[in-house]
C-alpha positions, 0 to 999 in steps of 0.5 A: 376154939375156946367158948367166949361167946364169939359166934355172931364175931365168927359169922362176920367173917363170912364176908372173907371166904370167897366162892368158887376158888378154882375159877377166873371171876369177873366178880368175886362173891363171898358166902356172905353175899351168897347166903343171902341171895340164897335166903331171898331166893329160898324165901320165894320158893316157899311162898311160891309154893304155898301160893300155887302148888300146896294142894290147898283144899280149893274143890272142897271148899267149893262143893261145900259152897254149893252145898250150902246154896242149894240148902238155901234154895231146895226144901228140908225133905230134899236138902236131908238127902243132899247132905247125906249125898254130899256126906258120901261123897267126901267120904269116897274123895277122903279114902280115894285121896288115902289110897293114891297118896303116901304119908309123905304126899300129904305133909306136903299138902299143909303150907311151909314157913317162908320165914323159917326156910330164909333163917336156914338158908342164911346159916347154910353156909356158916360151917364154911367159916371153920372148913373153908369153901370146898369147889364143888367138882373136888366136894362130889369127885367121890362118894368117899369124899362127899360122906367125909366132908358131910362129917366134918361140916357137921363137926364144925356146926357143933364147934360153932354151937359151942361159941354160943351161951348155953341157953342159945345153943338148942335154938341154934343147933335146929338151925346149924343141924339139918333136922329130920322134920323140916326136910321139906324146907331144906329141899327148897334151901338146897334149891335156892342154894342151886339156883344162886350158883346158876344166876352166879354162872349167868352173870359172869357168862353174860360179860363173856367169862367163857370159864364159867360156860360148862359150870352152867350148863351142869348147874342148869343140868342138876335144876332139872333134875332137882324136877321141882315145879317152885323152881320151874316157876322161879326160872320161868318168871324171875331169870329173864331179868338178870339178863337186862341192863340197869336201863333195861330192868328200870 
């Protein structure tokens, strides 16, 4: 592939590589309608993350809110005692909270970007336009085979790197290139990706396509595995929905 600058004109041709090959589809869905399902639905999963399950410090901010109303209330002798009471006892919650939780727990704490999760999974599938869209039944059928095409995604990520000016390569290379430290996030993009494969299998079990019925319960299967509690929301609140008629959902 020769470096022409012709990275944005290679991406254009996602809309030509259909999914799910091996089956009958009522509907065909190509990786670029897929990538941005995949990046809305990744994009939600941060923010419902952050909203309800990133151990934002709410009881201590609490505590500290009452410790300043009882500053304000009680006497100097008497507000010296409190504090070094309160003192201790963040103490004992600070080296509680190191002994039951791992380096790993804690990263988890902080907030994730929303944003960058979405620009992730919008590329996730870029390496498809090199390799082609590989059934997932033939891409897990072996150890052997999953180890292979993981080299030659990667292998066709650097390819597509190349296709790019020079002084664009590194910011793409974060983006095309899973990296270490923002495993966090590709967790919740490999979710998203998940959970588009089960609304596809909905949809097309829902207009009584019976070929797509054990593609469902394996996709709904590998969710609860995934046993992540963002996702558990996303079904619970979201999925009903893609049930209902157009008249029904108005």
């Amino acid at each position: 592939m020769k470096n022409n600058n012709q990275f944005f004109a290679m991406l254009s041709r996602m809309k030509y590589i259909n999914r799910w090959g091996l089956m009958r589809n009522t509907m065909k869905e190509d990786i670029a309608q897929h990538s941005l399902e995949v990046a809305m639905i990744a994009h939600a999963l941060v923010l419902i993350h952050n909203q309800h399950f990133c151990g934002m410090p709410s009881d201590l901010d609490q505590t500290i809110d009452k410790f300043d109303l009882e500053q304000s209330e009680g006497g100097q002798e008497e507000n010296d005692y409190s504090f070094r009471q309160f003192e201790d006892n963040q103490k004992e919650k600070a080296s509680s909270l190191e002994q039951s939780q791992d380096k790993q727990d804690k990263k988890q704490l902080g907030k994730l970007s929303a944003e960058r999760a979405a620009v992730l999974a919008m590329y996730h599938d870029t390496t498809e336009i090199i390799t082609g869209d590989l059934p997932t039944p033939i891409k897990y059928f072996a150890p052997q085979i999953r180890d292979s095409y993981k080299k030659v995604e990667e292998m066709a990520a650097n390819q597509l790197l190349q296709t790019l000016p020079k002084e664009l390569q590194l910011d793409y290379q974060s983006i095309l290139l899973a990296q270490e430290d923002e495993s966090e996030l590709w967790r919740f993009v490999k979710a998203a990706d998940k959970l588009s494969a089960y609304i596809k299998c909905l949809e097309e079990t829902r207009v009584g396509n019976v070929d797509f019925e054990k593609a469902k319960q394996s996709t709904k299967k590998a969710l609860d595995d995934m046993n992540i509690a963002e996702v558990n929301y996303f079904i619970e609140k979201f999925l009903p929905a893609y049930s209902l008629t157009l008249d029904e959902q108005a």
